[in-house]
C-alpha positions in Angstrom: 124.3 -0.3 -38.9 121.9 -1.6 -36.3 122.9 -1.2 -32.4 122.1 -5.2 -32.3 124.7 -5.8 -35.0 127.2 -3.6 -33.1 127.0 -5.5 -30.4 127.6 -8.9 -31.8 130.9 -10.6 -33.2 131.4 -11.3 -36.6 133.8 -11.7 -39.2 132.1 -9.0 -41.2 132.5 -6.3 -38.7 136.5 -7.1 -38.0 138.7 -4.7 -38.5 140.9 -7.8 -40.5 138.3 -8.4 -43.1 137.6 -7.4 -47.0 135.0 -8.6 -48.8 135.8 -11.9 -51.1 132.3 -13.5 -51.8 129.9 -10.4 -50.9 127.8 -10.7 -48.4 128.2 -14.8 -47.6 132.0 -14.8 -46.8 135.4 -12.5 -46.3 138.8 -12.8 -46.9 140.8 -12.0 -43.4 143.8 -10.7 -43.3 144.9 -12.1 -39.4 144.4 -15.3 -40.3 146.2 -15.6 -43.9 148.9 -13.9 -41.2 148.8 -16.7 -39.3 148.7 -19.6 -42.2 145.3 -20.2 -41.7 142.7 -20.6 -44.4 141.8 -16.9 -44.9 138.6 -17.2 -46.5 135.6 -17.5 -44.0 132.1 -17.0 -43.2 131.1 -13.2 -43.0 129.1 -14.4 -40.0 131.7 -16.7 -38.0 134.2 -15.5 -35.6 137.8 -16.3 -34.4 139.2 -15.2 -31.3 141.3 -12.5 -32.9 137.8 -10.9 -33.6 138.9 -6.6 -33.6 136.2 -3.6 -33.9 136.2 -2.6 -37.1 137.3 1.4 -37.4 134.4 2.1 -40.4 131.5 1.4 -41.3 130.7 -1.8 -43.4 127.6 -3.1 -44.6 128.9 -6.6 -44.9 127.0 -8.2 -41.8 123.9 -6.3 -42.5 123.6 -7.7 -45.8 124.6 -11.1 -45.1 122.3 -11.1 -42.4 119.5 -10.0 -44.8 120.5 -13.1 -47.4 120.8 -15.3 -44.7 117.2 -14.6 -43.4 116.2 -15.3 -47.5 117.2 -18.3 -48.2 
């Protein structure tokens, strides 16, 4: 992962999130915790945002088909 995508918050590098629609959106755990619709944009972020403990391609890749369409 690139040191500019470290750096920024997104759903995709959260510690709460697995992939549901790969790359364009995740399923996070927190916020199906919280009654919340769980299914959100790889690239959005909630205030429960968390560093994720792995590495993850998930923001790399919908950065990538993002910058494609």
């Amino acid at each position: 992962m690139r040191s500019a995508e470290k750096e920024k918050r997104f759903c995709g590098n959260c510690g709460s999130h697995n992939p549901y629609e790969y790359p364009a959106r995740i399923f996070c755990s927190k916020r199906y915790a919280q009654n919340k619709e769980p299914i959100v944009d790889t690239l959005w972020c909630c205030g429960n945002w968390s560093p994720v403990n792995q590495g993850c391609h998930c923001v790399r890749d919908a950065l990538k088909k993002k910058s494609s369409v």
